[in-house]
C-alpha positions in Angstrom: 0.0 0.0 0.0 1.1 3.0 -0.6 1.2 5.9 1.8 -0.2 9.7 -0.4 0.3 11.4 2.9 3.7 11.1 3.0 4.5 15.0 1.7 2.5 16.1 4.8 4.3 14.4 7.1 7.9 14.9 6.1 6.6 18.7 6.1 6.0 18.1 9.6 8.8 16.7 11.1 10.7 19.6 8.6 9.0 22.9 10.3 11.7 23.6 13.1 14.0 24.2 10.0 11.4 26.5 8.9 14.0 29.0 6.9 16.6 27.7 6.0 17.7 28.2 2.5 17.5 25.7 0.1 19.3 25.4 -3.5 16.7 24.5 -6.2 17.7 24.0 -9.6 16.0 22.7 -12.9 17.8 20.9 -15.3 16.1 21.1 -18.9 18.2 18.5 -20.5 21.8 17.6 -21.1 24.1 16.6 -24.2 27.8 15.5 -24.4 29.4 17.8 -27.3 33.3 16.8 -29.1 35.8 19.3 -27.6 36.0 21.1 -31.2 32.6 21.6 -31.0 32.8 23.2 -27.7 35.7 25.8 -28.5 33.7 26.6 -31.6 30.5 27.8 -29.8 29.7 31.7 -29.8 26.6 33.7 -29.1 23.8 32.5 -31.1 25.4 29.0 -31.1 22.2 26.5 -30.4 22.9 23.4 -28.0 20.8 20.3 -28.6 19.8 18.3 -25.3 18.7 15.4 -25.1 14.8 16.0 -23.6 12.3 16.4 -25.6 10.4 19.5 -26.1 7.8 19.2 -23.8 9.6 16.6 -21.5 9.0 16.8 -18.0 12.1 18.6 -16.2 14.3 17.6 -13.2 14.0 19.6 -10.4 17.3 19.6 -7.4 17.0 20.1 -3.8 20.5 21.1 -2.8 22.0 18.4 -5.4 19.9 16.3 -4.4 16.3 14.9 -7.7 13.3 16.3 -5.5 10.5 15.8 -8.2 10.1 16.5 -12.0 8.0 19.2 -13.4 6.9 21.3 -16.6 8.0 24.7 -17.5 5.4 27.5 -17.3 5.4 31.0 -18.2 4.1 33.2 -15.6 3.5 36.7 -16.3 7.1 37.4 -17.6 9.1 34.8 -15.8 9.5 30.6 -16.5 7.6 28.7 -13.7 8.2 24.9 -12.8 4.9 23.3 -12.3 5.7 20.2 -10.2 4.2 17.0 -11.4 5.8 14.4 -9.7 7.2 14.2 -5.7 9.8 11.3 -5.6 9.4 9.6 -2.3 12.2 10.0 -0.1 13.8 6.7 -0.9 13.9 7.5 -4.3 15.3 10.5 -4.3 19.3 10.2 -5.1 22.2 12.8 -6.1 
């Protein structure tokens, strides 16, 4: 069985931290490129990644895959609406 209330109560045992800041970053994809491409990239250069357009994104806690997600815009700003929580046993670095 699985247990849904698990965000909730790693919330809870998380308040007295309450805070603290936290790194998050969100990784829209990545690609290995040759060296000569590398030396050869200038401004307006395009980089292929891997995802997918429309590919759900990584999202780090401190380093460490929190959840995945999909890129919004909000007003003038890109967003990250999360889709997925990884339980904390799957969670890794």
């Amino acid at each position: 069985m699985t247990d849904l209330n698990w965000p909730r109560d790693l919330r809870g045992r998380l308040s007295r931290l309450g805070k603290a800041g936290l790194e998050v970053a969100v990784e829209l994809g990545r690609t290995r490129l040759p060296l000569e491409q590398v030396v050869n990239l200038e401004p307006g250069s395009l980089v292929e990644l891997e995802k997918l357009s429309g590919q759900a994104v990584d999202v780090r806690v401190n380093g460490t895959l929190f959840g995945r997600g999909e890129i919004v815009v909000v007003g003038e700003q890109m967003a990250v609406r999360m889709t997925e929580l990884l339980r904390p046993e799957e969670m890794k670095g």
